[in-house]
N, C-alpha and C positions, 0 to 999 in steps of 0.2 A: 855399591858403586854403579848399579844399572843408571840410573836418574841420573845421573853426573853426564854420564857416558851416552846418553840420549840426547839429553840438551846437548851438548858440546857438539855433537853428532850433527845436528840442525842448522850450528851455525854458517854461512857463508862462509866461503873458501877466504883463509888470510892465514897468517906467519904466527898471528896469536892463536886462532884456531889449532892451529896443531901443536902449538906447544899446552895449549888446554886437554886436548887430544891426549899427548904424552903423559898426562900426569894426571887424567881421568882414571885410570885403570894399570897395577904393575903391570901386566905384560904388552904392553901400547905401545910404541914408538912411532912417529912420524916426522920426517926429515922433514927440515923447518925449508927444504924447497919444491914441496909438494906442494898441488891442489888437491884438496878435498873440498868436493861441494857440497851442499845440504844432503845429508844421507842419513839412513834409519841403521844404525848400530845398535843390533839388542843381542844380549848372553853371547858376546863374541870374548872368548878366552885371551887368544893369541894376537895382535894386530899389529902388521908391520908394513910402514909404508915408504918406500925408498928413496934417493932424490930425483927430484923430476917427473915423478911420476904424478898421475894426474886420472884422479874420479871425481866423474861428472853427479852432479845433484839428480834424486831423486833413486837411488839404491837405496834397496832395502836388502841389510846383510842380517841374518838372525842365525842362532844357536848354533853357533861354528867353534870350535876348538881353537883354528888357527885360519886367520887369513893376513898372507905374504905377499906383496906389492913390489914386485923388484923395480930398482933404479929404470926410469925413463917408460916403465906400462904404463897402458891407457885402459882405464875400465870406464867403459862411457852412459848414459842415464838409462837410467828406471831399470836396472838388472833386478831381477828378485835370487838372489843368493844365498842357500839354506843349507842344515845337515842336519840327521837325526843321528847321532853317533851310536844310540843303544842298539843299533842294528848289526856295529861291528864289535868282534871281538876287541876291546882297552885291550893297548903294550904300549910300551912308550916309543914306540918307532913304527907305529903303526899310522896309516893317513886318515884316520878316521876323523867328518867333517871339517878337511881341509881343501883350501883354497890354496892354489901356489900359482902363481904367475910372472915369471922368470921375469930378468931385464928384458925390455924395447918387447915385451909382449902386448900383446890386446885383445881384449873383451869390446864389442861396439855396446849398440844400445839393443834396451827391448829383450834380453833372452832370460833365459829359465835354467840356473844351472841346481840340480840337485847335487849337492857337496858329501854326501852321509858315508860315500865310501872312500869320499878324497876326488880332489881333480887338478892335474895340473897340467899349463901349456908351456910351450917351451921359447925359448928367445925368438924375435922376432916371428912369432906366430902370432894367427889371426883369427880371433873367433868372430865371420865379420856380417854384412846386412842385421837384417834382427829375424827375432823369435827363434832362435835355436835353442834346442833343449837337450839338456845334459841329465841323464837319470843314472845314478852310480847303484841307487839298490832299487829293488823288485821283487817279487812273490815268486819263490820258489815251490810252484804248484805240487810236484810231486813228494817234498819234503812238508808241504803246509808251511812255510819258516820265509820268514823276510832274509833275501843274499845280499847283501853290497860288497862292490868290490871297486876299488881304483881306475877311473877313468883315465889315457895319459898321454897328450896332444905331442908331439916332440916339436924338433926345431924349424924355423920355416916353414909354417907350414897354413894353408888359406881353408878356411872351411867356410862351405858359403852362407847364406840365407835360409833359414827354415830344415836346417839340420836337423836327425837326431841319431844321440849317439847313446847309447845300452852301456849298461856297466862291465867293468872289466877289460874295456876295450882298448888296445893299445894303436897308435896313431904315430904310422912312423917318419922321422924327417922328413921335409920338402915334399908333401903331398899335398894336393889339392882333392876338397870331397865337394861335390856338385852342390846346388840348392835341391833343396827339399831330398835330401841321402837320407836312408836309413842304414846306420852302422852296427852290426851284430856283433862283427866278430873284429878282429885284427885287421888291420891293414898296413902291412910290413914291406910291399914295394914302393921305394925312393923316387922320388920324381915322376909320381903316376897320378895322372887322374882318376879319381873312384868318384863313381854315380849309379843311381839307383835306389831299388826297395825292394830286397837287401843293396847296400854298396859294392859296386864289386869293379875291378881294373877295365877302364877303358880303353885309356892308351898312355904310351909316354911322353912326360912331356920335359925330357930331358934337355938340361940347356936353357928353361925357362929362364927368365932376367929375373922374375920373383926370387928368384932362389939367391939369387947374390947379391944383394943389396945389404948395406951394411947400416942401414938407419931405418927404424916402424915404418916412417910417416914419408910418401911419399911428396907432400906438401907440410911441409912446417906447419906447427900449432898455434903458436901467433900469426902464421901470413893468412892461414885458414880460416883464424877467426877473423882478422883485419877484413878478409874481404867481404866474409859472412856481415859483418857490420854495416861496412861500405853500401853493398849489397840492398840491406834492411833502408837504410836509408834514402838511396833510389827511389826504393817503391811506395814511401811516407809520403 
């Protein structure tokens, strides 16, 4: 069922698309009020796409277990999105080369996420600018042995441009990580700014408005695109 699941994958975003979608592959689902755009689905096991939820064309998703699309995320173009699962130890509750992206989360464009030990963001989080890179496994030099371990973004939370984040790393609510962070290790205080290489606590920034907004987008999808349009048009 690759070849199915390829072409179908290609097609522009429409309500037959994903029900072609749904019935490329048993474990496929896509809520017939998503967009999916033109995107490269290859050896993807698990795929679930929520309502409202909405991926931009030019993804390329390959050798993943599971990827989970909650109600109203935005994964936006040209992600390259992969997992080598033989890195982790198989259990069947284990995250090995999974994708998770909670309701009213997001992915922008342009990043790199390595999936092989699992990654997931949590509601209303923002993985945002581009080229951020996410590596869940790595050479484990002194054992000679590839380690992967669970990346795991929590709630609310903004990480900027040109991130990068190491595997194993847990990422806790309502935090904000600077552009160009390198993240080692955990980052477990709430409403704080981390920047740097390594990332480490700047200051607080408790009370931010980010933190309490109860909708992704702070401009609508459709007014964003109307104006994008608009916009295009102008300068014709």
């Amino acid at each position: 069922m690759l070849l199915p699941s390829l072409l179908c994958g290609l097609l522009p975003a429409s309500a037959t698309k994903n029900r072609l979608l749904s019935r490329s592959a048993r474990k496929w689902q896509i809520a017939a009020s998503a967009r999916v755009g033109s995107c490269i689905f290859w050896r993807v096991g698990e795929l679930r796409i929520g309502a409202g939820a909405y991926v931009g064309p030019g993804n390329v998703i390959r050798d993943m277990n599971r990827v989970l699309i909650g109600d109203g995320a935005e994964l936006g173009q040209f992600n390259w999105i992969s997992g080598a699962a033989q890195f982790v130890p198989q259990a069947e509750d284990n995250p090995a080369a999974t994708l998770k992206m909670a309701s009213q989360s997001a992915i922008t464009s342009r990043h790199y996420l390595d999936c092989s030990g699992g990654f997931s963001i949590g509601r209303l989080s923002i993985l945002a600018g581009v080229k951020s890179t996410v590596l869940t496994h790595s050479v484990d030099v002194m054992a000679s042995a590839q380690h992967a371990a669970l990346v795991s973004i929590g709630e609310r939370c903004f990480i900027a441009a040109c991130a990068l984040i190491t595997a194993g790393v847990t990422i806790a609510d309502r935090c904000v990580v600077a552009a160009g962070s390198v993240v080692v290790k955990d980052l477990l205080e709430s409403e704080t700014l981390y920047a740097g290489a390594p990332a480490r606590a700047v200051r607080s920034i408790a009370g931010a408005t980010f933190f309490e907004r109860c909708e992704l987008r702070m401009v609508p999808r459709d007014l964003a695109e109307a104006l994008l349009k608009e916009a295009r048009r102008a300068r014709s």
